[in-house]
C-alpha positions as CSV (number, residue, x, y, z in Angstrom):
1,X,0.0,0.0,0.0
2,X,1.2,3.1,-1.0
3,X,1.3,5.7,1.2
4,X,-0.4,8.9,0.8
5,X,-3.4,11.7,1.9
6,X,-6.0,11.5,-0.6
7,X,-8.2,14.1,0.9
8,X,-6.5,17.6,1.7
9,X,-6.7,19.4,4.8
10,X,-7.2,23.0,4.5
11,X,-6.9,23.9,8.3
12,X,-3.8,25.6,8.4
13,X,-1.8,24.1,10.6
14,X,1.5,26.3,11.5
15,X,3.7,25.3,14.9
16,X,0.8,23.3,16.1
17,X,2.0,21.7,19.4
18,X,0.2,19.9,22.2
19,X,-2.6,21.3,24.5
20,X,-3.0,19.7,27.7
21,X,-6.2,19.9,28.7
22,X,-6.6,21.1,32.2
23,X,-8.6,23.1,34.6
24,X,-12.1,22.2,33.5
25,X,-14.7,24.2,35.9
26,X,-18.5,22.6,36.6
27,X,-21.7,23.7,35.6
28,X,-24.4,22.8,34.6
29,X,-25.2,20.5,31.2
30,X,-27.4,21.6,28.7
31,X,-31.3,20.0,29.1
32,X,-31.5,16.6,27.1
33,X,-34.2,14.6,25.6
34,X,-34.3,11.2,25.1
35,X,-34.9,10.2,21.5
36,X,-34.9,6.2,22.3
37,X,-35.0,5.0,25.5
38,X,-34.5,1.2,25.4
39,X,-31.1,1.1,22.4
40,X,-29.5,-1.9,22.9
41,X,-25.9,-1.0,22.5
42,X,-26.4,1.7,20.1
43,X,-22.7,1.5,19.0
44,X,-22.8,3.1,15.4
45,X,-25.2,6.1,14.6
46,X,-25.2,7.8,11.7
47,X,-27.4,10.8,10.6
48,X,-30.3,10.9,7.8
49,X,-30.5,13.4,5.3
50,X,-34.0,14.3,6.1
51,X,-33.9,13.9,9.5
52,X,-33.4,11.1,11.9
53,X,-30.6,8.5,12.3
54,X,-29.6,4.8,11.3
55,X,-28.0,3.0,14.6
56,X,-26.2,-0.1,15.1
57,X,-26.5,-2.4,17.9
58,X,-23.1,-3.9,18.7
59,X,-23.7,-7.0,20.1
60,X,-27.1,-8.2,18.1
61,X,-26.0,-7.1,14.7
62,X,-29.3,-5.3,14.0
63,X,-29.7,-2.2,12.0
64,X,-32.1,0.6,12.8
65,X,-33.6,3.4,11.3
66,X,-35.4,6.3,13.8
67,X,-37.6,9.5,12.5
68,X,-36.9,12.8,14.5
69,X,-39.7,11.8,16.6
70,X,-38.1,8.7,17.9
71,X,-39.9,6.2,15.8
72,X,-37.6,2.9,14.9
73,X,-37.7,0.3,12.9
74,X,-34.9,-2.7,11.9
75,X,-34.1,-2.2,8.5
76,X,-31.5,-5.3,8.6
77,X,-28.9,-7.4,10.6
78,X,-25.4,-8.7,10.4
79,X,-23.5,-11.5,11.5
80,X,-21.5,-10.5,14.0
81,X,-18.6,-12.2,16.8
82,X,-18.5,-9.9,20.3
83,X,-16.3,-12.6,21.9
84,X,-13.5,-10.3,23.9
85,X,-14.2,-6.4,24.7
86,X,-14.1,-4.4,21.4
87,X,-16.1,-6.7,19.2
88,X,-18.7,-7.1,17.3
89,X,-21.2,-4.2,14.8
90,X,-18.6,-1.0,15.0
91,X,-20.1,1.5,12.5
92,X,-22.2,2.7,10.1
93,X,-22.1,5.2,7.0
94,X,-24.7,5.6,4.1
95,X,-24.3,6.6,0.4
96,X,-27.8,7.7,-0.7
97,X,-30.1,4.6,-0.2
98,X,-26.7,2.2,0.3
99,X,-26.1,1.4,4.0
100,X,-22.5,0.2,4.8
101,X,-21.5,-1.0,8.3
102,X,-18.2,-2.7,9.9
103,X,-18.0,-5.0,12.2
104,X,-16.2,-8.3,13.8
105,X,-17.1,-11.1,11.6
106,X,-17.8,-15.0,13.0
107,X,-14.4,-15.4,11.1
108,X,-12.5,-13.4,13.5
109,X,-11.9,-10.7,10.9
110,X,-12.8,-7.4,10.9
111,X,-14.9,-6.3,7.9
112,X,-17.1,-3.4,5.9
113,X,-20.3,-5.3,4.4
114,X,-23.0,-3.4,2.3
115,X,-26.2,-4.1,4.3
116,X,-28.1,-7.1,2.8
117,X,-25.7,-6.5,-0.3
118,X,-21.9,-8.5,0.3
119,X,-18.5,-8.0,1.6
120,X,-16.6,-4.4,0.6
121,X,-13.7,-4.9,2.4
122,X,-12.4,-8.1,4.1
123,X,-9.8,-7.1,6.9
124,X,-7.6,-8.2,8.8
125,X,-8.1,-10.5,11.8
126,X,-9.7,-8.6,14.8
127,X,-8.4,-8.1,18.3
128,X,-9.7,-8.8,21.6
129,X,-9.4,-4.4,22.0
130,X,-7.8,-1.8,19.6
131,X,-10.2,-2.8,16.6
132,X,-11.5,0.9,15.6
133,X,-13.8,-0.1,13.3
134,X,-16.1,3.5,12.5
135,X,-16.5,4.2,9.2
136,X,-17.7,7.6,7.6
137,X,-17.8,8.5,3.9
138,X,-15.4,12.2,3.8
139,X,-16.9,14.7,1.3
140,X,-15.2,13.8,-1.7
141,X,-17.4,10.0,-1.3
142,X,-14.7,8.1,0.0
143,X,-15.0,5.7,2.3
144,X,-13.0,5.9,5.4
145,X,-12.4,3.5,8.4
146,X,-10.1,3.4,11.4
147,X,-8.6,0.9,12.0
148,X,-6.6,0.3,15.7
149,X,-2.8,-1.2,16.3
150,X,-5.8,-4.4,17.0
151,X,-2.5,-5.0,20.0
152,X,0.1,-5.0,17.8
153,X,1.3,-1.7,17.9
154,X,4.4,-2.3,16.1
155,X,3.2,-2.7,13.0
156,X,1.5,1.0,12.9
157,X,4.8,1.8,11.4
158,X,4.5,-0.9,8.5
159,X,3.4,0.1,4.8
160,X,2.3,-3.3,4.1
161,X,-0.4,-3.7,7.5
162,X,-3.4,-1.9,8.5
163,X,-3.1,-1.8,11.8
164,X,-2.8,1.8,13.3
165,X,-4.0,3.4,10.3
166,X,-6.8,5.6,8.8
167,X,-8.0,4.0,5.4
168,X,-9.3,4.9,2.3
169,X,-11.9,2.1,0.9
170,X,-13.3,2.1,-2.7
171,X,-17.5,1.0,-1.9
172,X,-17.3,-0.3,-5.1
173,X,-14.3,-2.2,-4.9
174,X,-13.8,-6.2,-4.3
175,X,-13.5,-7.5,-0.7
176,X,-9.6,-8.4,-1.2
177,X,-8.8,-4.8,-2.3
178,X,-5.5,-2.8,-0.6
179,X,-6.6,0.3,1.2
180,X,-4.9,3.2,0.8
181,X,-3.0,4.7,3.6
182,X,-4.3,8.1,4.6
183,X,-2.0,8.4,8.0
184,X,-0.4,6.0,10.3
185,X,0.6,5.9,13.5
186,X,-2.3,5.9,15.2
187,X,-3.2,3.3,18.8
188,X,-7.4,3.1,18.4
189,X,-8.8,6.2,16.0
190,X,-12.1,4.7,16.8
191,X,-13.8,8.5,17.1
192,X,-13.6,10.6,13.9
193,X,-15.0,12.7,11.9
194,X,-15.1,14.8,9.1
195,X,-15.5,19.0,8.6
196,X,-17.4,20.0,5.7
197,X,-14.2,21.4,4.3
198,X,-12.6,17.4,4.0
199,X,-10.7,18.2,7.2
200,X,-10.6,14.9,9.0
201,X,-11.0,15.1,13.0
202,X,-9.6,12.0,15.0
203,X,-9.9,11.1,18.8
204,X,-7.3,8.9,19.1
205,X,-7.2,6.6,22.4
206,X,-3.5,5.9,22.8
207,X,-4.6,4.2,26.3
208,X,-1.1,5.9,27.9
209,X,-1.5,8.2,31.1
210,X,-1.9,11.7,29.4
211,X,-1.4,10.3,25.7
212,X,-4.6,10.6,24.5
213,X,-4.8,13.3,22.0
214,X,-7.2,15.3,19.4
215,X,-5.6,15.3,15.8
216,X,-6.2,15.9,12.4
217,X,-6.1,12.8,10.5
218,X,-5.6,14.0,6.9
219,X,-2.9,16.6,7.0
220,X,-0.2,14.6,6.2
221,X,1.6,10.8,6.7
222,X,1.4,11.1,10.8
223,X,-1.3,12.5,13.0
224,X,-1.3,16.4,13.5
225,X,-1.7,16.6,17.5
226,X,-4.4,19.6,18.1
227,X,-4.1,18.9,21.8
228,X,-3.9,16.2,24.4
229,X,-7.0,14.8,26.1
230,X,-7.4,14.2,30.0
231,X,-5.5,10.7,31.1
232,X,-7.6,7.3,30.5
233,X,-10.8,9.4,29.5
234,X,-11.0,7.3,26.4
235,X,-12.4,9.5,23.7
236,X,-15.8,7.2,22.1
237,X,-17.1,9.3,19.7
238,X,-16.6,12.7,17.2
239,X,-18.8,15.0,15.7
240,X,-17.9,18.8,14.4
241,X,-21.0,21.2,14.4
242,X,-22.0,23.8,12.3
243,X,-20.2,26.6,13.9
244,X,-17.2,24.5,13.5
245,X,-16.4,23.4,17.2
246,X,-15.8,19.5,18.3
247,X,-18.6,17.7,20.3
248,X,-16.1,14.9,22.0
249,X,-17.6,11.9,23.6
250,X,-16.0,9.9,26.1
251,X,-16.1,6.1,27.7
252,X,-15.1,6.7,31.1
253,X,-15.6,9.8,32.0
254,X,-19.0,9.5,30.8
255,X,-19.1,13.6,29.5
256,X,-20.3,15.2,26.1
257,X,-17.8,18.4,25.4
258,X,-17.3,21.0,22.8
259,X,-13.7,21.8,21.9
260,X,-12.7,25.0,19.9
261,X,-9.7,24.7,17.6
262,X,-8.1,28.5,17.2
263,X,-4.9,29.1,16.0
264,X,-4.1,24.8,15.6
265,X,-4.8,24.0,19.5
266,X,-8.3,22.5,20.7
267,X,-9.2,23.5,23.7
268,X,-12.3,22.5,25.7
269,X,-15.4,24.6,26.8
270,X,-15.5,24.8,30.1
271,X,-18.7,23.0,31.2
272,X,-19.7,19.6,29.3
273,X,-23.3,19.8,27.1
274,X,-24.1,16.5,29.1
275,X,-22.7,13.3,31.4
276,X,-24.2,10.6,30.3
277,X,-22.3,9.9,27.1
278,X,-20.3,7.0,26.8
279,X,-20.3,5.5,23.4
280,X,-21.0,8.0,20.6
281,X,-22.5,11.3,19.2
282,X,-23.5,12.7,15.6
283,X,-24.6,15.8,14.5
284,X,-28.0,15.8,13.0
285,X,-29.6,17.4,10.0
286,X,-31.7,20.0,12.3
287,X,-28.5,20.8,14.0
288,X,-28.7,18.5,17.4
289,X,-26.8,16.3,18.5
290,X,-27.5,13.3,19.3
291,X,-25.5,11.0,21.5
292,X,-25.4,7.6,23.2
293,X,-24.9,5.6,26.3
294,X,-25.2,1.7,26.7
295,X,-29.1,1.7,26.5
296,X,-30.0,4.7,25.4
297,X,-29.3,7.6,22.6
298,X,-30.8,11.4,23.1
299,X,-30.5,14.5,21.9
300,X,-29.3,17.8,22.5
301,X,-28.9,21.2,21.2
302,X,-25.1,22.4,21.1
């Protein structure tokens, strides 16, 4: 695999060095409403054109669709393994009607399928943690995934493996097609997303004490450090809002927060939009975001 950016950044990024965040002050989060109540594991969420979301549920396989008013429906299932921690459905992108969605395979391997349509991308064999796994298609209609060091982190620095690495996947291509390499050097860039502008925004958790950092993904070979996230936090989920701020989900600490990047450092607002976020957020069509714990995904307005 060759490597190479195919989508460029145009953030400028001059003398960008490492923000440690620090000295957050409490508040008060912003009211919530709960959109569905009873998700099983709502894993992968993606937004709808018109309104609503598709979500995954990690450790069933199933697909759903919900209207803005919280209506839901399965509109499919996978086959799934969610032997070990990190496996099992991972994430979800559409392309007009198409539905795409990663995932551990019975196989061991992890893998992009088109829903009810075949196998995009057959990966490499899956980890017990480290997977990645989210998939979003950038601007340009290419379809990216993330793909962790899956514990061997090593071999982030090799060409030839994908471990450690953000991807580029054709949706059209055969299941034994060669990603391309958009950076390397990455532990588990399992939250991402990207600006309107093709500026890719990754979370990576590095799983070191103070190594867990907020990066541009697409500026170049190696990740662009915008700053460095609190210690064992372990960032879960991405989404970049209208006015062009972060909304940073995270595992442990259980808090939805909105980051501003000024002059090529992220820094953090200074009260959370919510705490009980723990395993992804998306920015919907209306503007909301909507976010998700174990068993259940609401909504908020930044």
């Amino acid at each position: 695999m060759g490597r190479r950016a195919l989508i460029s950044a145009t953030v400028a990024v001059a003398a960008i060095g490492a923000a440690v965040v620090e000295g957050l002050t409490a508040g008060d989060p912003t009211p919530t409403s709960t959109l569905i109540p009873d998700a099983a594991f709502p894993a992968a969420m993606v937004a709808l054109p018109g309104g609503g979301l598709l979500y995954g549920e990690r450790l069933t396989g199933r697909v759903m669709r919900v209207d803005p008013s919280g209506g839901a429906e399965a509109i499919g299932e996978v086959d799934v393994s969610t032997e070990g921690e990190q496996r099992g459905l991972l994430g979800i992108a559409t392309r007009g009607d198409e539905v795409f969605v990663s995932l551990t395979a019975p196989s061991g391997r992890l893998r992009i399928e088109r829903l009810g349509g075949g196998v995009v991308w057959a990966g490499p064999p899956s980890a017990d943690r480290a997977n990645g796994g989210r998939i979003a298609f950038a601007p340009d209609g290419t379809l990216v995934v993330g793909v962790g060091d899956l514990l061997d982190p090593r071999a982030a620095a090799d060409p030839t493996a994908p471990n450690g690495k953000m991807l580029a996947i054709d949706p059209d291509g055969p299941p034994g097609q060669r990603p391309a390499i958009i950076s390397s050097g990455w532990n588990n860039p399992f939250a991402f997303a990207f600006a309107p502008n093709g500026t890719l925004f990754v979370a990576d958790n590095v799983g070191g004490p103070g190594d867990e950092r907020l990066a541009i993904g697409n500026a170049g070979p190696d990740p662009v450090v915008l700053g460095i996230l609190p210690a064992h936090s372990v960032p879960s989920g991405l989404a970049v809002l209208a006015d062009g701020r972060l909304a940073l989900c995270a595992y442990l600490t259980r808090t939805l927060r909105t980051y501003r990047v000024v002059g090529g450092i992220a820094m953090p607002d200074a009260v959370p939009l919510a705490t009980d976020c723990s395993i992804g957020v998306i920015a919907l069509a209306d503007g909301r975001l909507a976010y998700a714990d174990e068993g259940a995904i609401r909504v908020i307005s930044p």
